[in-house]
N, C-alpha and C positions, 0 to 999 in steps of 0.2 A: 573445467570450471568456466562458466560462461563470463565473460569481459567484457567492456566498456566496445572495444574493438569490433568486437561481432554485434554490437547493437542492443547489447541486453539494458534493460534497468532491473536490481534488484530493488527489491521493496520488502523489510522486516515488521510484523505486524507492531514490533516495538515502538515504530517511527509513528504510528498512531495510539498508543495508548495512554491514556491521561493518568496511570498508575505511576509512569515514570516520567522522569526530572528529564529536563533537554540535555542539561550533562553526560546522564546518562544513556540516552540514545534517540528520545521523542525528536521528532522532524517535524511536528505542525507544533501550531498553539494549543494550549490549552481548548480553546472554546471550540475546537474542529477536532479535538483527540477524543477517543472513545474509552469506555472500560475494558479491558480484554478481547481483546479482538484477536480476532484466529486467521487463519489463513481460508477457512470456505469464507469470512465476511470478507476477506480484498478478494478475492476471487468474484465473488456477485458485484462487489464495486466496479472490478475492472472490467467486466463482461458488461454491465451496463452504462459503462463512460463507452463502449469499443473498442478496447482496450485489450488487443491479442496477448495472453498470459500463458505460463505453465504455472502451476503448482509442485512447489519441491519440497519434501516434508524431510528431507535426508541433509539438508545444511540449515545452520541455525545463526540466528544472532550473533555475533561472537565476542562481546562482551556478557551476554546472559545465554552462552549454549547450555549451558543446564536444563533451561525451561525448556528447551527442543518445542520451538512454535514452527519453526520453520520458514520457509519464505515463497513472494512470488517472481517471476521473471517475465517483465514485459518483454513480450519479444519482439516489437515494433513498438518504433515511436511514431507510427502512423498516427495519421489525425482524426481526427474522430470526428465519425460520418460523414466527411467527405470535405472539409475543412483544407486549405491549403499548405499548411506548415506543418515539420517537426514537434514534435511540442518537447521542452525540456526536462529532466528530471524534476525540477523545483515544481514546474507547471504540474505534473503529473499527481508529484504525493498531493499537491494543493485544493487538487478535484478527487482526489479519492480521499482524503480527509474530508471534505465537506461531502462528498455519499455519503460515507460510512455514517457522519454524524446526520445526516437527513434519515438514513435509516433507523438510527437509535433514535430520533425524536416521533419516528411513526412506530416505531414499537412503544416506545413508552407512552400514547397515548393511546394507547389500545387496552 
């Protein structure tokens, strides 16, 4: 299982979806959370923040492993394109919260 240690961030499509409460596991705001969001949407997020990822469909949320959404694994906290710093977990869901939500607003006006 990949660790803190080796440099991973996980990321649960939960921590974006505006279906659930922060209680129970959202990590942005409301106004930056999305509807159901899967693992191909943070995948396209994170591919276009720069954002070196795997996709892991075999470990789940674990307060909601029922749904099996699965998760992503940044696998650098490289900076994106070519930026000098780290960037931290908090920074990270923060820019992929407001894709995701840039993308449901170009979809929904279409």
């Amino acid at each position: 299982m990949p660790s803190k240690k080796e440099g991973f961030i996980v990321l649960y499509p939960e921590y974006f979806d505006r279906n659930i409460t922060r209680r129970e596991g959202r990590k942005v705001p409301r106004a930056m959370a999305v509807s159901n969001p899967d693992l191909k949407m943070l995948s396209n997020a994170a591919r276009k923040l720069g954002l070196k990822h795997t996709v892991d469909d075999k470990h789940f949320f674990p307060a909601r492993w029922y749904e099996k959404r699965g998760r992503i694994l940044i696998t650098s906290r490289a900076p994106l394109k070519g930026e000098g710093k780290k960037l931290s977990k908090t920074q990270i869901i923060t820019m992929m919260g407001q894709r995701l939500r840039m993308r449901e607003e170009n979809v929904d006006k279409q």
